[in-house]
N, C-alpha and C positions, 0 to 999 in steps of 0.2 A: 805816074800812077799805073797800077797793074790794069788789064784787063778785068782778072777777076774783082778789084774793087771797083772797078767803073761798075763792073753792074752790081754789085752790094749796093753801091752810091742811087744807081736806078732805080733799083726795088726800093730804098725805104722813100724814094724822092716819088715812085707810085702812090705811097700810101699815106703820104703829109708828112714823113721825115728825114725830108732834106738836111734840116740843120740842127736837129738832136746832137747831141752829146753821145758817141758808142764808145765803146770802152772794149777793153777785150778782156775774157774771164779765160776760166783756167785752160790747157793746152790737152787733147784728146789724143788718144793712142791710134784713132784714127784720122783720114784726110778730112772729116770735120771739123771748123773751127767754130766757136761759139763768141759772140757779143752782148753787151748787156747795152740795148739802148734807150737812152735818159727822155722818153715820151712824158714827162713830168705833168700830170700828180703821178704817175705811173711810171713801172719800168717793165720793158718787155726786152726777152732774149730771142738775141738774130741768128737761127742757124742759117751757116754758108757750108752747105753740102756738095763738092763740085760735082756732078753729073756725071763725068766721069769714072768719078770713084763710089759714089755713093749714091742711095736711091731715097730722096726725102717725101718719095709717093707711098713710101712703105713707112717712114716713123708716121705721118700723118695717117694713114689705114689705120696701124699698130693705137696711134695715140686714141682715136677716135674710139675704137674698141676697148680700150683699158677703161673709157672714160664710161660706156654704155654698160660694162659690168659692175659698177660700182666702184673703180678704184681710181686712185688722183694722179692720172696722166697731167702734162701740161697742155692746157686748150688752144689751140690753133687760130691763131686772130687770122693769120693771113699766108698764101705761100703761091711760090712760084714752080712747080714742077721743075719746066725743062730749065730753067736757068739754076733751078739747086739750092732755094732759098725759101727759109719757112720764118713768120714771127711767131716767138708762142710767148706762153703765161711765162711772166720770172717765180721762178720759187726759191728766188732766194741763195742766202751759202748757208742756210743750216744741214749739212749733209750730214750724216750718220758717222762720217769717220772724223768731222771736224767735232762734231758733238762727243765721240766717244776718245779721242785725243784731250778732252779738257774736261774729263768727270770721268766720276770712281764706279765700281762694277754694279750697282744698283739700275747708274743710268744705262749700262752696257747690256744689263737684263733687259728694262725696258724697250732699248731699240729695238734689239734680236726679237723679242716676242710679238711685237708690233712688226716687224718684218713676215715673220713666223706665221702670221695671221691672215698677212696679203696674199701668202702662196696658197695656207690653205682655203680663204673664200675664193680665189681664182681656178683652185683647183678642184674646189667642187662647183664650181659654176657648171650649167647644161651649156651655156653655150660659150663658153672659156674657147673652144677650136672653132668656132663658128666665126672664122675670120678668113682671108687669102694669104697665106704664108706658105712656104714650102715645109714641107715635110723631114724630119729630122731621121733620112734616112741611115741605115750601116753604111750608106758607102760615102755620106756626107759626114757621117763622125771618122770613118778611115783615113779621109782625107783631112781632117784637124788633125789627128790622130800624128801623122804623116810627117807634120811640119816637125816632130822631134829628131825626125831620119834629116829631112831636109837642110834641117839650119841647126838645131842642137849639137846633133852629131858634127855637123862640120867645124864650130866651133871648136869642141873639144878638141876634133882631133886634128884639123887643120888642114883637111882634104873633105871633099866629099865622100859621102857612103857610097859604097861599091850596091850594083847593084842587087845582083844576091843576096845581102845582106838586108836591103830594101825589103828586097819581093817576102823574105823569109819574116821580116817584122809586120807587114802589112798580113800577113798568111795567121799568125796569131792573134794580132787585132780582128779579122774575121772572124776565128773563132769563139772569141772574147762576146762578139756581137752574136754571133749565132746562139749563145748561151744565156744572152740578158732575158731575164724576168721580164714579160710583156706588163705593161702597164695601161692602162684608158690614156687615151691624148690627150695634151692640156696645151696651152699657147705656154711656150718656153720662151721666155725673156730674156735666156743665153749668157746675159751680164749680171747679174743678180747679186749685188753684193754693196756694204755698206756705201764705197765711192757714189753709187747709184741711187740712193735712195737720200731723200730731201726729208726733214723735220717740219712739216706747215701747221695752220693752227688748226685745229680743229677739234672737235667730241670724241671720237673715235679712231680707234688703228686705220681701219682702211681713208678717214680723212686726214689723219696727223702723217700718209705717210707717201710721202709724192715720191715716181718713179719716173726715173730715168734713162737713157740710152738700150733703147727696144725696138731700136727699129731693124736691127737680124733676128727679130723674133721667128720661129719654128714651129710647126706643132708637133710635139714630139713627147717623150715621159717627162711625167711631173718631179720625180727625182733629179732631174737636171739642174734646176733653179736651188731646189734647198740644199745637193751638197755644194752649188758656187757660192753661197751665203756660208755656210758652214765649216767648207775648208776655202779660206779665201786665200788669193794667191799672192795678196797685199798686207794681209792681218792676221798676226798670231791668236791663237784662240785654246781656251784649255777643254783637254778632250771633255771633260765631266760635263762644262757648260755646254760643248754642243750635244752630248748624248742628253743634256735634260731640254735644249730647243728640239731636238729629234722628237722626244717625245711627248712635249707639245704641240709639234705639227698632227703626230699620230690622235692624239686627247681632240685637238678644235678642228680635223677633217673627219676622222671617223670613218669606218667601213674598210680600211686598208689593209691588207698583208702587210703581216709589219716583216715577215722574213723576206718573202721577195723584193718588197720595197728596198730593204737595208742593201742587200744584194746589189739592186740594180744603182744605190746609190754608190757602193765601193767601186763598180765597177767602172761608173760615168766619170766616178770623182779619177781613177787614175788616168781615163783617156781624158780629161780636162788639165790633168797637171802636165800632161806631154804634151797636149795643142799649149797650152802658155808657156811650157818651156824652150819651146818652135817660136811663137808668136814673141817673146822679150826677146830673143836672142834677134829675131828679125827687126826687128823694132831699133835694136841697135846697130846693128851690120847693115843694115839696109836701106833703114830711115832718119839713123844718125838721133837716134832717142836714147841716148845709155841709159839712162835715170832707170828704166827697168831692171838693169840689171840688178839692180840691191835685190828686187824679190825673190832672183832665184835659187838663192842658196832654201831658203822656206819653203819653192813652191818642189824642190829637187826631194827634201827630208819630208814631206807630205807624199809622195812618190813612192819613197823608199818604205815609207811607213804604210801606206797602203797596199804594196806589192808584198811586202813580208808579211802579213797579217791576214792574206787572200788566199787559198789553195787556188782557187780561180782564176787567180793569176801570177800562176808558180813558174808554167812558162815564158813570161813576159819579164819577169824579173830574171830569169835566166840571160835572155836575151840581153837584156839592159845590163847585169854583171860583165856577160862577156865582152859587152864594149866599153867597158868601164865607166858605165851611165849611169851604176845607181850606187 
């Protein structure tokens, strides 16, 4: 037996489940692994977040906060800080993409606009930043931004980028950033997309619609969450439908620049498909996770499709041309 299960085996044997039934559910892109343990009449999920790598003081902050704004975090039965271990609420496998792999486009409306509804009452909340999270600085997206120089590039081309080449992508990304439309700050969720969001029972969107994996939440623009739901890096999507969820975000928040908005979201959407074009590829080269690699042929043509469609970012795609990245 590992270490790290001796104290998995600790923690649940602290809180009266010694001899429960756990089970392991699906496998995360990061060094989180999650359990479903059989507390019968109940089932509660075990996150084992190693210390190490991950900070479970921040999903519990994060969780506690989504839950005081009105929206359906999973509630926190019990956690261990320094050891890396949290019990929360199960909600379930009704996830948005299982749900929307096994029904026709009516129920695909209904997810997206019930998603569509979380951002905007989150984003008009007053106190939606009124949390501790780091701030979704330029030099914190440069650096997602980065991982496409990093790991992308080498991919392709089978060596590392020179550095030059580096300095001169990073030098555009700046300016890319010095140009974003300022937005009001709103708590950014970062992962925002169907994988993440849970189908539970309830009256209402913001109760039928439990959210997941937020604990690198940011405060940063609110365009950040609606184009990861939008142009997602896992799911194909017809542009028509998302320009008519676009413009139900704009209809149930109200008061927005819808030109700067649009802007700042083409702009976020291409530095997000070059952080997961970095992020899969590393995922494979380095953590021995291929299974991402299916997505990037969609997340590369979302890319392509963004940069040609942007004067904004005419140098970026130059770039990307030249080293035969787009």
């Amino acid at each position: 037996m590992s270490a790290r299960q001796s104290a998995q085996n600790r923690f649940l044997a602290g809180h009266g489940l010694a001899t429960v039934e756990v089970t392991p559910l699906a496998a995360d892109a990061s060094f989180r692994r999650y359990f479903r343990v059989h507390a019968r009449p109940q089932t509660l999920v075990l996150m084992d977040a190693p210390p190490r790598h991950e900070n479970v003081a921040q999903f519990v902050t994060v969780a506690r906060h989504l839950c005081g704004l009105g929206l359906r975090a999973p509630q926190v039965k019990a956690v261990d800080e320094g050891g890396g271990f949290a019990l929360l609420e199960d909600f379930g496998d009704q996830t948005f993409t299982r749900i929307l792999a096994a029904a026709g486009g009516e129920t695909e409306r209904q997810c997206y606009a019930m998603a569509v509804e979380v951002l905007a009452h989150l984003h008009r909340h007053p106190q939606a930043a009124a949390v501790a999270a780091p701030v979704y600085s330029g030099e914190m997206l440069l650096d997602e931004a980065l991982l496409l120089a990093d790991w992308y590039y080498a991919a392709a081309h089978g060596k590392k980028i020179a550095a030059a080449k580096r300095n001169e992508y990073a030098q555009i990304w700046r300016g890319i950033f010095a140009a974003m439309p300022e937005q009001k700050p709103t708590l950014v969720l970062r992962d925002f997309h169907v994988d993440n969001l849970v189908r539970l029972p309830g009256g209402t969107a913001l109760e039928q619609c439990g959210l997941l994996d937020f604990q690198d939440a940011v405060i940063g623009s609110p365009a950040y969450d609606l184009i990861s739901l939008l142009e997602d890096a896992r799911r194909d999507m017809e542009r028509d439908f998302a320009e008519a969820m676009m413009r139900l975000y704009f209809k149930l928040r109200g008061g927005v620049d819808q030109e700067k908005f649009r802007l700042a979201c083409t702009l976020l959407a291409a530095q997000r498909h070059c952080k997961v074009l970095g992020i899969f590829t590393r995922l494979h080269r380095r953590d021995g996770k291929p299974v991402y690699l299916r997505h990037i042929p969609r997340v590369a043509r979302l890319l392509r499709e963004t940069v040609e469609s942007t004067p904004a970012l005419a140098e970026l795609g130059a770039w990307l041309r030249a080293q035969s990245l787009l």
